[in-house]
C-alpha positions as CSV (number, residue, x, y, z in Angstrom):
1,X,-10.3,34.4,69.3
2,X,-13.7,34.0,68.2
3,X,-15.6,36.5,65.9
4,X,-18.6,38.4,66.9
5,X,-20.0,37.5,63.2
6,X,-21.5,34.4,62.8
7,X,-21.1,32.1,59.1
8,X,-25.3,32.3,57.9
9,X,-26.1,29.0,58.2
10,X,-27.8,28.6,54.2
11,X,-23.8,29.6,53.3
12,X,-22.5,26.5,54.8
13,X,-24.6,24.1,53.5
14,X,-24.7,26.4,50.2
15,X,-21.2,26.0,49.6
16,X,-21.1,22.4,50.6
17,X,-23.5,21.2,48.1
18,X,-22.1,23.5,45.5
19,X,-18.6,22.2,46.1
20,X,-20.0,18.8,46.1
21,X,-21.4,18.6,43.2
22,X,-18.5,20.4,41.5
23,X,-16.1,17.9,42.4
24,X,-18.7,15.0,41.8
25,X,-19.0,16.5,38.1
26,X,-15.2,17.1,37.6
27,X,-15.0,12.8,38.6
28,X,-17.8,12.0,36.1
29,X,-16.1,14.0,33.0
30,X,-12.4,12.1,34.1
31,X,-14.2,8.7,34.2
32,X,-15.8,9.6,30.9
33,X,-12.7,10.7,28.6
34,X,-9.5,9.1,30.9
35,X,-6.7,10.9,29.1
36,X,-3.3,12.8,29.6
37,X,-4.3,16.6,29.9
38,X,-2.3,19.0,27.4
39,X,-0.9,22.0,29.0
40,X,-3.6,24.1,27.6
41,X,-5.9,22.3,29.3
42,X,-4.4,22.2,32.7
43,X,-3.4,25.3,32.8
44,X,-7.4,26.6,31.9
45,X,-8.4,24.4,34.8
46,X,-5.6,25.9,37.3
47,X,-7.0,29.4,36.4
48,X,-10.7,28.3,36.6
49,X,-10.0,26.5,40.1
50,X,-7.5,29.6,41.4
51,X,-10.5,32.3,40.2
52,X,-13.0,30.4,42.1
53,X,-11.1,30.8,45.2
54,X,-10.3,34.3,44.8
55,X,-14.7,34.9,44.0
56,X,-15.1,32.9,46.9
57,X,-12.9,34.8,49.4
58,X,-15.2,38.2,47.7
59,X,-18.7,36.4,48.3
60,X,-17.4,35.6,52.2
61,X,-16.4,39.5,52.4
62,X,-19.8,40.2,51.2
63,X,-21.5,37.8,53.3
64,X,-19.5,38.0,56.6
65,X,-16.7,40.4,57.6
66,X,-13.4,41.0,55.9
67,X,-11.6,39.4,58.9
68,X,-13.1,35.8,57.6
69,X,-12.1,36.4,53.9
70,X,-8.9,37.5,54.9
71,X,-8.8,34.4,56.8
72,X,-9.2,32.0,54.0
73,X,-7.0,33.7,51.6
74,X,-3.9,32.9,54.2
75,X,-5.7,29.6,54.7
76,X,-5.6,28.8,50.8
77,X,-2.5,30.2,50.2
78,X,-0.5,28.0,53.0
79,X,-2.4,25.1,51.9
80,X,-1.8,25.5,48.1
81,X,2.0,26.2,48.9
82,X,2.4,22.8,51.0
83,X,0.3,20.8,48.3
84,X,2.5,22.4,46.0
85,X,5.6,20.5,47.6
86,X,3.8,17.4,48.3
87,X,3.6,16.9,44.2
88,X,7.0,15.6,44.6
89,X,5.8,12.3,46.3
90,X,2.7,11.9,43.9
91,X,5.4,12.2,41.0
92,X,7.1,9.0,42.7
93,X,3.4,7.4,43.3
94,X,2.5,7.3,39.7
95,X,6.3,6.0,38.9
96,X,6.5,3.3,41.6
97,X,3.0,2.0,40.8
98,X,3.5,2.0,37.1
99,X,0.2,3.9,37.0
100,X,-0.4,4.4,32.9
101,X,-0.5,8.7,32.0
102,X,-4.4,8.4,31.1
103,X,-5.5,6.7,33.8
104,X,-3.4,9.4,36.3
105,X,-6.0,12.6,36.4
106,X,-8.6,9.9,37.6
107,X,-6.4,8.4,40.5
108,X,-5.1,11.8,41.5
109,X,-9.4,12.6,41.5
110,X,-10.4,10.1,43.6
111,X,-7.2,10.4,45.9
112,X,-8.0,14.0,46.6
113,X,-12.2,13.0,47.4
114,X,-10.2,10.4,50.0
115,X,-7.9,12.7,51.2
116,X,-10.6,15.5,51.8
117,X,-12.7,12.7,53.5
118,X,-9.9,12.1,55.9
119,X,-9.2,15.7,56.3
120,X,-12.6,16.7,57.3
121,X,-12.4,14.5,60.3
122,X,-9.2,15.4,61.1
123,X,-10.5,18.9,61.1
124,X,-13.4,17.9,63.1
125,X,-11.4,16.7,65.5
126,X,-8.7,19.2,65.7
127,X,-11.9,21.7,66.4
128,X,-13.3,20.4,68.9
129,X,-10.0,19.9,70.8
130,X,-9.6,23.7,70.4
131,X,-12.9,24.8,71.5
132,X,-12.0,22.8,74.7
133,X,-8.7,23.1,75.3
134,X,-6.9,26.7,74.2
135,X,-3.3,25.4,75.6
136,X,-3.3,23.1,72.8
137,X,-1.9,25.8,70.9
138,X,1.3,25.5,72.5
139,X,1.7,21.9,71.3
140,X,0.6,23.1,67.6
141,X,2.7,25.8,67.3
142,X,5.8,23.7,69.0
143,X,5.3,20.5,66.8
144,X,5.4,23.3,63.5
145,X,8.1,24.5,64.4
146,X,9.9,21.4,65.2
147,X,9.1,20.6,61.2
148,X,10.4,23.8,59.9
149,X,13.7,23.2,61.8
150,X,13.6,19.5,60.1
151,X,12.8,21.2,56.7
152,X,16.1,23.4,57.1
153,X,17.9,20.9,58.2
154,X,16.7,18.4,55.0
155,X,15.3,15.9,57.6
156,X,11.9,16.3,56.6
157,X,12.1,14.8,53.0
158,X,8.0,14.0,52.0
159,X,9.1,13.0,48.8
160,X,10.6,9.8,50.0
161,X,7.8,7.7,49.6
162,X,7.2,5.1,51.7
163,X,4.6,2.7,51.4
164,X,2.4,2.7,54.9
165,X,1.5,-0.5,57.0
166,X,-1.9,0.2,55.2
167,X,-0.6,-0.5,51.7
168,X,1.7,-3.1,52.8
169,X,-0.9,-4.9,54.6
170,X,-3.6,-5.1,51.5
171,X,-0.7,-5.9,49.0
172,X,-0.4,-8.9,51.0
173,X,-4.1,-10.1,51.7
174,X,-6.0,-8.7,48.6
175,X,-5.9,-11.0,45.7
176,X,-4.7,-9.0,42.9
177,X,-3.7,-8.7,39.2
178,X,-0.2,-8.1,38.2
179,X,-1.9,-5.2,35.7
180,X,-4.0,-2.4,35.3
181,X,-7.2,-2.4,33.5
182,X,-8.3,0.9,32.7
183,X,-9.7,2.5,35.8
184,X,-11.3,-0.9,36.7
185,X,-10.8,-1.7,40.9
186,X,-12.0,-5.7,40.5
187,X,-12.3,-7.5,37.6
188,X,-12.9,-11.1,36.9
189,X,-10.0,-13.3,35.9
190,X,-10.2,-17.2,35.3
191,X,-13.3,-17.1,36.8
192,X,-12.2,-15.5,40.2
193,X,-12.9,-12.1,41.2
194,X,-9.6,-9.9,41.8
195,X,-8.5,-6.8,42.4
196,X,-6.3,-4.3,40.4
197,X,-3.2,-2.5,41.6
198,X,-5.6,1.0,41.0
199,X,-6.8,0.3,44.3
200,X,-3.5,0.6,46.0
201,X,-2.6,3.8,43.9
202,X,-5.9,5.4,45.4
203,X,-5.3,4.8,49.0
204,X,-2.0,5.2,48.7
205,X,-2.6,8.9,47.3
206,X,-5.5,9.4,49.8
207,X,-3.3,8.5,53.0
208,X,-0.3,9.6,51.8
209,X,-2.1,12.9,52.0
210,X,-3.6,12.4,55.4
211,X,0.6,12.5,56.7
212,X,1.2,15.5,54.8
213,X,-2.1,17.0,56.5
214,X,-0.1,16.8,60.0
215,X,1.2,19.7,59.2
216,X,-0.9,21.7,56.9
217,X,-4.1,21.6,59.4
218,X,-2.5,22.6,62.2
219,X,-0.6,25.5,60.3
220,X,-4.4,26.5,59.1
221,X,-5.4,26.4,62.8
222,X,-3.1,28.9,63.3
223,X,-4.9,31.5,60.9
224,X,-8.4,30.8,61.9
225,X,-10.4,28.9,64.0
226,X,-13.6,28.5,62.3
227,X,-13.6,24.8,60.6
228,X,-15.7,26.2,57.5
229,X,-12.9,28.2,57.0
230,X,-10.1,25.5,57.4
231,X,-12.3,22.9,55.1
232,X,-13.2,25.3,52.6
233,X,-9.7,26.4,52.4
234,X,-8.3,22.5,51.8
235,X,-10.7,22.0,49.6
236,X,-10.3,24.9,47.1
237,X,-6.4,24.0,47.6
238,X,-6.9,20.3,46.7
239,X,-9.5,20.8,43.6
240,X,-6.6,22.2,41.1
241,X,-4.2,19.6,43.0
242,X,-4.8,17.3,39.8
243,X,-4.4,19.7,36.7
244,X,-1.5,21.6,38.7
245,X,0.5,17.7,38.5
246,X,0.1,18.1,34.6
247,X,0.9,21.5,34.5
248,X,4.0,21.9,36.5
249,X,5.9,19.1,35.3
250,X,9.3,18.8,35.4
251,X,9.1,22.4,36.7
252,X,8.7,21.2,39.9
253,X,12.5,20.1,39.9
254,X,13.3,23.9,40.1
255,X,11.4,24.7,43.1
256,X,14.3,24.2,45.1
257,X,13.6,26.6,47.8
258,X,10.3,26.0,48.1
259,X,11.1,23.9,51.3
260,X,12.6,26.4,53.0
261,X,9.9,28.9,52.2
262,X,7.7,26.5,53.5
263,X,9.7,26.3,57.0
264,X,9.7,29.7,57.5
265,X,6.2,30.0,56.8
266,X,5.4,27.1,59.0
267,X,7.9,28.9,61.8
268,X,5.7,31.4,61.7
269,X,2.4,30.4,62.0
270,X,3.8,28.0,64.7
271,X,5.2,31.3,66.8
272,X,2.0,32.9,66.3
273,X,0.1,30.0,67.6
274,X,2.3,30.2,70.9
275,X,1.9,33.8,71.1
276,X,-2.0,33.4,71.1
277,X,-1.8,30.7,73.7
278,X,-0.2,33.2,76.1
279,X,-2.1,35.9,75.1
280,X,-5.2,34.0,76.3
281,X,-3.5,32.6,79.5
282,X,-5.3,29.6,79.8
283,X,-4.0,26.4,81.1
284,X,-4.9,23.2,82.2
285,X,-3.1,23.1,85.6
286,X,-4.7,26.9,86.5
287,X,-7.7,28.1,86.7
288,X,-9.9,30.4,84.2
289,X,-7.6,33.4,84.1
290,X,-7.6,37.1,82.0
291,X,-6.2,37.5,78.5
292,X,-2.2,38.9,79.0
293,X,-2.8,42.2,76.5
294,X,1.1,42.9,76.9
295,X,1.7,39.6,74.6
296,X,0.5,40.6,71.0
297,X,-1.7,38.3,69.1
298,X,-0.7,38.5,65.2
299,X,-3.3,39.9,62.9
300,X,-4.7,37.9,60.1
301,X,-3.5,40.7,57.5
302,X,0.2,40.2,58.8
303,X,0.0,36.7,58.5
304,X,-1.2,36.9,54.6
305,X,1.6,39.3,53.8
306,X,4.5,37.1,55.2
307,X,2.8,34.3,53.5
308,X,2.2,35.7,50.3
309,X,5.5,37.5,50.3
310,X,7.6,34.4,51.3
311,X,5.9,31.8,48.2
312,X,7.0,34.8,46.1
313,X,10.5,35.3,47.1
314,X,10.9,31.6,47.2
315,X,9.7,30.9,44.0
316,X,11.4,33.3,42.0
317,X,15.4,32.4,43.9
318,X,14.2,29.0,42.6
319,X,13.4,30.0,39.3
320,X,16.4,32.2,38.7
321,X,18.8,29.6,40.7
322,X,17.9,26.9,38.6
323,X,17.6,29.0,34.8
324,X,19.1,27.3,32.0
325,X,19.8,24.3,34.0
326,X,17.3,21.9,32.6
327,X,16.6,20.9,29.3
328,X,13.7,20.2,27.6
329,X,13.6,16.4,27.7
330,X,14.3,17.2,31.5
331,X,11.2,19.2,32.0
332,X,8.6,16.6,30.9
333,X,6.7,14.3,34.1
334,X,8.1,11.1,34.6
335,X,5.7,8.5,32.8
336,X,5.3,5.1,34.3
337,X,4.6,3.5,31.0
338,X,8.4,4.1,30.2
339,X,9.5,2.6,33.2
340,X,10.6,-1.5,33.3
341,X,8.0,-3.8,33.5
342,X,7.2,-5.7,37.0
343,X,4.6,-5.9,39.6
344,X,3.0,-2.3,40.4
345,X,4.2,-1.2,43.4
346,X,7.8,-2.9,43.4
347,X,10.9,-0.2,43.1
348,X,13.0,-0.3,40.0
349,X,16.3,1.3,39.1
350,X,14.7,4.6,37.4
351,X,12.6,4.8,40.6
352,X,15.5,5.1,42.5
353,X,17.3,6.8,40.8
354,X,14.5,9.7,41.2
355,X,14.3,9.2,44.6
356,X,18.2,10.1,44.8
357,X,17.6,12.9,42.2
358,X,14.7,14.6,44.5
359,X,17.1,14.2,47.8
360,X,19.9,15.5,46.4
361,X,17.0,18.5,45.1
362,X,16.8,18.7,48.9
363,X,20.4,19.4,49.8
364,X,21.2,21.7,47.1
């Protein structure tokens, strides 16, 4: 499953720092100007971030093979697809924590830097159990499939947000102000030092994401094995994450068969991680044994064509389902400063009523 060509070690750590410092730079001018985004501007920052994936899977063609940039173009496209459906929850984040519209790009920034934090090590991990153990494919490619049947089926709601034993737990313990203040974590009140609810929104946002990645990396695993590949991939998917929130909208209420483009793409990659576990013929209870050529293994360029071609045909059914059915007052984000006042992080009756909106999206 390995390539002959290697990643050029000056590459890695090339595109590290360079993404590093481009997502360090994109924090600094958010903390500097907090403000709601027009659409102009989110929708120059969605071009700017999907270009510099497209030039990026060009310089890897250039530098390695066109096996590796084929590689990350399914990567990115799988991952942008199921951070594309995981807006819905962030949508009920910002509501439920009463998080005010300026202060939103800069939690949705620093969620993402903790999300891609915790992804990396997950992707660490899920490497090195890989390199070790091939037969782990079967239990990838089983437990994706198991989600795309739950998809179908509606079970597999992730915009039903609910808060984790994490979130519950500092709620509880931290001391904490009933309000925000600005993008302030701590502040001093009455002479005590206290925390503000911003905290909660980030980690919230940051493991939030961490679930969702329990199915996106092993579905990347699927289309490569090299972990520059799967990172690189995340992270170019998760740096227009923020401006595509502002963009979309109330758009995202039209996507309604984006979940069951999703499953079959999932399906997919989860059939052709079992296939390549047999091909290889490798298992824990046998000894070392040769590659089975009579099971095909799934080229890459396949696997971007069913991908590509599913997001499409999914997208537009959506669009042309739901046409004419919302209005404009409809189309707009929901903003938290509208919503009844109360301790962030308690549910109110506009919450809910979302929540029932986006399940009843689901079973359309």
């Amino acid at each position: 499953m390995w390539r002959d060509v290697e990643l050029p070690v000056w590459f890695e750590v090339g595109t590290f720092i360079a993404l590093t410092v481009l997502l360090l730079a994109d924090l600094a001018l958010i903390t500097r100007r907090p403000h709601e985004p027009s659409v102009r501007e989110a929708s120059i920052w969605v071009t700017f971030y999907i270009a510099l994936a497209l030039v990026f899977g060009l310089v890897l063609l250039v530098v390695t093979n066109g096996e590796y940039a084929t590689q990350f173009y399914a990567g990115w496209l799988t991952e942008y697809s199921l951070s594309v459906d995981n807006l819905f929850v962030f949508v009920i984040i910002m509501a439920r924590f009463k998080v005010p519209r300026k202060l939103q790009q800069e939690v949705l920034m620093v969620g993402i830097i903790i999300a891609l934090v915790l992804r990396g090590i997950f992707i660490l991990l899920g490497a090195a159990v890989i390199e070790r153990f091939v037969w782990v494919f079967f239990l990838f490619g089983a437990f994706l499939v198991y989600t795309a049947i739950n998809l179908v089926r509606g079970h597999g709601e992730d915009e039903d947000y609910e808060e984790n034993a994490l979130i519950r737990r500092m709620k509880k313990v931290l001391p904490m102000t009933a309000d925000f203040h600005g993008n302030k974590i701590r502040v001093s009140q009455g002479g005590k030092k206290l925390f503000t609810p911003m905290i909660v929104v980030f980690l919230a946002l940051g493991t939030t994401d961490l679930l969702f990645a329990l199915d996106s990396i092993p579905a990347i695993f699927g289309l490569t094995q090299e972990s520059f590949i799967v990172f690189t991939a995340n992270v170019f998917a998760l740096m227009g994450l923020r401006q595509l929130y502002f963009l979309l909208g109330g758009l995202l209420k039209r996507l309604v068969y984006l979940s069951y483009g999703l499953a079959v793409i999932l399906a997919f990659i989860g059939v052709k991680l079992i296939l390549e576990a047999v091909h290889e013929n490798q298992y824990p209870f046998l000894s070392d044994r040769e590659p089975i050529e009579s099971v095909p293994e799934i080229p890459i360029w396949l696997s971007l064509a069913v991908i590509l071609g599913v997001l499409v045909i999914a997208t537009v059914a959506s669009l042309l389902k739901t046409r004419g059915q919302l209005t404009p007052a409809e189309g707009t984000a929901v903003d938290p400063q509208e919503q009844p006042t109360g301790e962030p992080g308690e549910p109110d009756a506009a919450v809910e009523s979302e929540d029932r909106a986006t399940r009843a999206r689901r079973e359309d």
